[in-house]
N, C-alpha and C positions, 0 to 999 in steps of 0.2 A: 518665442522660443527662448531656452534659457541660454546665456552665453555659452556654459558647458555643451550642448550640444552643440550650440554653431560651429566653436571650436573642433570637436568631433567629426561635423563633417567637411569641416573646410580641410582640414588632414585628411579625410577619407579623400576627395577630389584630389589630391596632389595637386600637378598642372592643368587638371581640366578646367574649363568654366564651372560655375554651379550651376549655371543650368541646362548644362548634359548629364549633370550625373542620376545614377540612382538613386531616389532615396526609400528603397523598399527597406526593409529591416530584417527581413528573413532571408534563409542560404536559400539559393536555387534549387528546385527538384523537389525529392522526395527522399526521404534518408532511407541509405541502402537497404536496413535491416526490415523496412515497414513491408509487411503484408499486402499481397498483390490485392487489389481491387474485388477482383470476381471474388478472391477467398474471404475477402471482407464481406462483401453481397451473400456467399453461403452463409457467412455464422448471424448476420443478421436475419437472414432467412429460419433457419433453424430457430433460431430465437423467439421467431414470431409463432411457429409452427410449437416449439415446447411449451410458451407464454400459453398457448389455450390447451396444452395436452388435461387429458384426467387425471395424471399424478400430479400437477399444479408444480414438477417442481423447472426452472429455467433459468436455473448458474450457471455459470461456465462446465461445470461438469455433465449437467443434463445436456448441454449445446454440445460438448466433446462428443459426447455417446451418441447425439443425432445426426452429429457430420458424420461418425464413423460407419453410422449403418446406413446413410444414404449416398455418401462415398468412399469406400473400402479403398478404393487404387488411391483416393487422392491424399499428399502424406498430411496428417493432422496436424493443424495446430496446436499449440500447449494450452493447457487453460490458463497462464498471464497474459497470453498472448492474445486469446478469444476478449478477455479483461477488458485488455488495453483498444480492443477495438469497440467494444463496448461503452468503453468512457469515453472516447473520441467521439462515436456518433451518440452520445448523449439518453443512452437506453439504461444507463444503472438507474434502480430506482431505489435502493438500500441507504438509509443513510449510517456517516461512519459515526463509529462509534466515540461518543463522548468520554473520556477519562477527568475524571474529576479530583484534587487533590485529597487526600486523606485529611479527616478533623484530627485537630491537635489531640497531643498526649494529655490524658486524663479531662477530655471534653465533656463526661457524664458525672462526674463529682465535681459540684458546687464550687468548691472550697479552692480546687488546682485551677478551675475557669476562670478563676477570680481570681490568679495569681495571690490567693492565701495560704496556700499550701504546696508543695513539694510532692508530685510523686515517686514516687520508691520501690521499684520492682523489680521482682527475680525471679527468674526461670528454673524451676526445677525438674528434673528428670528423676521416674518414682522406679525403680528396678532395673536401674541399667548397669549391667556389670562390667567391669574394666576390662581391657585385655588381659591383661597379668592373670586374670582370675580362669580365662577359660583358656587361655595357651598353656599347654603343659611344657614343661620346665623342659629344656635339654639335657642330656647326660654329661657329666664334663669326665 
């Protein structure tokens, strides 16, 4: 271990011994906001039961719409919510989408790629009229 952590938990023990203390690294429980278990057990149910439907489709919105119609009384989760239990038991099978930098200015001419040249460009707007032109004047 590194000193930094010994350091760490020898402050976490106070006056205990170190070897009463805990050394889990996670809070106790379950964080209040987390979705009950069974509701968890449905959406992944559903999920199994949409994954093979004949519309092929089984996002969170198809899973919304198949809790909804096999339990009307019970109150719906959101679809971040359906999401998020999705990612936790490891059923996304999407992956995210890559963003890739944009190529530099003037990439397709030779001359700019090559730092030989300078590009130089303007924006023009072909028929756009000013205000002034269509606000009619006030009476003074």
């Amino acid at each position: 271990m590194s000193a930094s952590a010994v350091a760490l938990w020898v402050g976490r023990a106070g006056h205990q011994r170190l070897d009463r203390l805990d050394f889990s690294d996670g809070k106790p429980g379950r964080a209040a906001n987390r979705v009950l278990a069974a509701v968890e057990r449905r959406i992944l149910r559903a999920r199994r039961f949409v994954r093979t439907s004949v519309l092929g489709e089984y996002g969170a919105l198809a899973i919304a719409r198949e809790l909804a119609a096999r339990h009307p009384d019970m109150r719906q989760p959101s679809r971040p919510t359906i999401r998020s239990v999705l990612v936790r038991h490891g059923v996304v099978d999407a992956a995210h989408r890559q963003r890739r930098s944009p190529p530099p200015k003037g990439w397709y001419l030779p001359d700019v790629a090559q730092a030989q040249a300078e590009l130089d460009s303007s924006d023009f707007i072909d028929g756009c009229k000013s205000r002034e032109s269509t606000v009619p004047a006030l009476p003074r």
